[in-house]
C-alpha positions as CSV (number, residue, x, y, z in Angstrom):
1,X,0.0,0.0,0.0
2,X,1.4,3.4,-0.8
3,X,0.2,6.3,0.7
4,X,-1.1,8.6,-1.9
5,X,-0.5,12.4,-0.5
6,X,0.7,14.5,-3.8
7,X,0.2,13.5,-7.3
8,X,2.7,11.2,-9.4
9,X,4.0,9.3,-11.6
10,X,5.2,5.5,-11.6
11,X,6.8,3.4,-14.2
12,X,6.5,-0.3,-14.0
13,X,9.9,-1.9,-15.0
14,X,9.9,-6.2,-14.9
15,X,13.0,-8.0,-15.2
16,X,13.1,-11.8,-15.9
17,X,15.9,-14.4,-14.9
18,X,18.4,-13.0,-17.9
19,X,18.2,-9.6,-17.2
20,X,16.2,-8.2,-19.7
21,X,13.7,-5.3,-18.9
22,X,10.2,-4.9,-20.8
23,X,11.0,-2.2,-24.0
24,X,8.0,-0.1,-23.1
25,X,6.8,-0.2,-19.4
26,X,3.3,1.0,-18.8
27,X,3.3,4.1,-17.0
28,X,0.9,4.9,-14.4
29,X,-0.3,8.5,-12.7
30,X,-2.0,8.9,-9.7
31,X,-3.5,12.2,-9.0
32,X,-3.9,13.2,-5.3
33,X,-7.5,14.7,-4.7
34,X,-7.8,17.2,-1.8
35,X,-10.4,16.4,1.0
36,X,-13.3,18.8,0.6
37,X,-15.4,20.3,3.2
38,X,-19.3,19.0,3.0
39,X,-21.4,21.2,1.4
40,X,-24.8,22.0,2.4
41,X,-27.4,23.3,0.6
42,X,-30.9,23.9,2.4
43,X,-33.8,23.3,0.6
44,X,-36.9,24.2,2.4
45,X,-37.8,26.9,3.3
46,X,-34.7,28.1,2.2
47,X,-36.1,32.0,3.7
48,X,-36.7,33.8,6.9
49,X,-40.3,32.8,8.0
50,X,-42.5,34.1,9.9
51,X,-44.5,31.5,12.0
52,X,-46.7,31.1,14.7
53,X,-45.9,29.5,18.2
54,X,-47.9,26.1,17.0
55,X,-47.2,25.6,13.7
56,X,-44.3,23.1,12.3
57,X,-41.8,23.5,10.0
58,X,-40.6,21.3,7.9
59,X,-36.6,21.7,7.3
60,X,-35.2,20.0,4.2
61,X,-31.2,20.1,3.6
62,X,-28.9,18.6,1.0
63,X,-25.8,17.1,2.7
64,X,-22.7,16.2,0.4
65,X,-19.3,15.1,0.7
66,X,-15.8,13.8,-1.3
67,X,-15.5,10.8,1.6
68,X,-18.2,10.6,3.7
69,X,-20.1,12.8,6.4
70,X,-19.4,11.4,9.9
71,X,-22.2,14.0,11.2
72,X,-24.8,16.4,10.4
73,X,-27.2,18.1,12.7
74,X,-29.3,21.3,13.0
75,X,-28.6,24.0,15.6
76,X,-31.6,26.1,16.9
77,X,-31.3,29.4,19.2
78,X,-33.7,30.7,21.4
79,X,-34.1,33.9,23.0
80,X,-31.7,33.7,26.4
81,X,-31.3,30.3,26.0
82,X,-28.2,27.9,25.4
83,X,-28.4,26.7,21.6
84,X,-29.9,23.2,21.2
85,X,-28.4,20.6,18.6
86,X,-30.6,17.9,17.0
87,X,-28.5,15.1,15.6
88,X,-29.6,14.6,12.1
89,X,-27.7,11.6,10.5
90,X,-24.5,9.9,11.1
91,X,-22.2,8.0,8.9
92,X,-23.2,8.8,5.3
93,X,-20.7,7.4,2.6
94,X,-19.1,9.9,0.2
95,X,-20.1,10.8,-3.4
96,X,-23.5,11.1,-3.1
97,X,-26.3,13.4,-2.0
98,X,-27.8,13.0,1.3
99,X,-31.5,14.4,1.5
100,X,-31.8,15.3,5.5
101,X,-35.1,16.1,6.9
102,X,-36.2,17.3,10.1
103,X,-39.9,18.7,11.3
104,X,-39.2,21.6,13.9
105,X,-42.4,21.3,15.9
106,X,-42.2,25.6,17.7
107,X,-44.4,24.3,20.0
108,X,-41.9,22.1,21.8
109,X,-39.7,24.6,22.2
110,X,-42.1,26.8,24.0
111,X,-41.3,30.0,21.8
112,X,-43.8,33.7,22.6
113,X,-44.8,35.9,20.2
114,X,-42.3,38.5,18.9
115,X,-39.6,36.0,19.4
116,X,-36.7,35.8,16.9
117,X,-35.4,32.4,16.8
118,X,-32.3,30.9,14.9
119,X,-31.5,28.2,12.7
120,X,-28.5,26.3,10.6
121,X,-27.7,23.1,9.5
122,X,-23.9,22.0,10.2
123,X,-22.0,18.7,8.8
124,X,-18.7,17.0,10.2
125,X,-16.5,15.2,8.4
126,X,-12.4,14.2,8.6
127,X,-10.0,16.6,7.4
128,X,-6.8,15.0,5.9
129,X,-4.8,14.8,9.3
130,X,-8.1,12.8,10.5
131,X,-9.1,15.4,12.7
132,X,-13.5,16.2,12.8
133,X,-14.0,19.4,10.3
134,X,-17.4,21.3,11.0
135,X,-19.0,23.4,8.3
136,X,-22.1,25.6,8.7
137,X,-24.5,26.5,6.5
138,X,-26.5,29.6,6.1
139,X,-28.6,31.1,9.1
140,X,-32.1,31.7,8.8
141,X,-35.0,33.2,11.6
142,X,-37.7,32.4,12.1
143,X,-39.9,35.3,13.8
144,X,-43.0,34.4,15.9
145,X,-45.8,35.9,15.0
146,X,-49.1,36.4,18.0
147,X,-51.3,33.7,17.3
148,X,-54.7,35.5,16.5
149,X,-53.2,38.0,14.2
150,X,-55.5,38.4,11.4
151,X,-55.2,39.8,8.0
152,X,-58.0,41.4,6.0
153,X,-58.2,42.3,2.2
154,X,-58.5,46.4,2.2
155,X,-61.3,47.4,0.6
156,X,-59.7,49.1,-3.0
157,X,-60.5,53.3,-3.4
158,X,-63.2,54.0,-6.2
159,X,-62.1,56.2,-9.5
160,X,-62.9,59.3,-8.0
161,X,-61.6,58.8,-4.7
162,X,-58.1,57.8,-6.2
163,X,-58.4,61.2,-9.0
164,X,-59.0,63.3,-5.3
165,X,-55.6,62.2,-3.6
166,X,-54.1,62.5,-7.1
167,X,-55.3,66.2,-6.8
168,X,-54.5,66.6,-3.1
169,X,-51.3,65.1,-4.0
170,X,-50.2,67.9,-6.9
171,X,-51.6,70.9,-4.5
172,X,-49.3,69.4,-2.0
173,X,-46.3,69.2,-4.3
174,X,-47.0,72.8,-6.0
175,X,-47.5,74.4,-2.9
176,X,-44.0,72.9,-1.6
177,X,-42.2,73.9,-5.0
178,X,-43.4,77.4,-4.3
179,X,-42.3,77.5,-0.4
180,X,-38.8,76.5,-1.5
181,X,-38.8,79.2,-4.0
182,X,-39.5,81.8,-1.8
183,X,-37.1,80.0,0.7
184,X,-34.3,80.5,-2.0
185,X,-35.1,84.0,-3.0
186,X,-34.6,85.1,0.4
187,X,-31.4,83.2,0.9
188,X,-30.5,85.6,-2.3
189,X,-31.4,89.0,-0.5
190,X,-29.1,87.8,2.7
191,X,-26.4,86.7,0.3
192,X,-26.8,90.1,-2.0
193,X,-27.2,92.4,1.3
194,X,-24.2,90.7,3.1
């Protein structure tokens, strides 16, 4: 076994019982890959939400590595409390993407309206002196929103209602134009006196 830690280049030279060495030996190359980070893509919601203190949310992430991902896990923050990891999957072999799922019940976490809590997704796997590598993915919020809050369609403005705060809309703008020009005609006589 040869340890493979830079690229190169090997020749393979036979020699029988006389002495005589193969005219063209078959040459080999071995190209040293580095160890890449996971990579973590999340898929749902993929946004800042805003959510009620009941509802659930369903968390969908991508997980991928060269090797293979030892750990993955999602990391949620409260208001003033310490941040709570959920183990998510553990020993996933390398080359291929890992669809992670996870249903964040709020409820469980007993979050109050106007809270602001935090989320990410991390993965662990070995560097090349064997040693656990963590990477992070993007951080997303969700902001709880009072449970009775209601939402009503406005009702829309009529034609003539919109053509009035069109009209109460220039007076406002002409009557401004003209106060600045006063304003800078007198700035003139100060300037002109002085």
């Amino acid at each position: 076994i040869i340890p493979l830690e830079e690229s190169c280049r090997y020749e393979l030279v036979l020699t029988d019982e006389d002495g005589r060495q193969n005219k063209l030996p078959p040459r080999f190359t071995l190209t040293s890959l580095p160890n890449q980070p996971p990579a973590i893509k999340i898929l749902s919601p993929g946004r800042d939400l805003e959510a009620s203190a009941l509802e659930e949310v369903n968390i969908a992430t991508q997980v991928w590595d060269d090797f293979s991902v030892v750990r993955t896990g999602l990391t949620i923050n409260r208001p003033n409390q310490v941040p709570d990891e959920i183990l998510l999957g553990e020993s996933m072999p390398g080359n291929l993407e890992h669809l992670v799922t996870h249903l964040l019940a709020l409820e469980q976490w007993n979050v109050q309206p106007d809270d602001l809590v935090s989320y990410h997704v991390w993965a662990e796997d070995l560097d090349q002196q064997g040693q656990q590598r963590r990477v992070y993915s993007d951080l997303f919020f969700l902001e709880i929103r009072p449970f009775d809050q209601i939402f009503r369609q406005g009702q829309q403005p009529t034609a003539g209602q919109m053509a009035q705060q069109q009209q109460q809309q220039m007076q406002g703008q002409q009557s401004n134009e003209g106060q600045q020009a006063q304003e800078m005609a007198e700035q003139q006589k100060q300037i002109i006196s002085a």
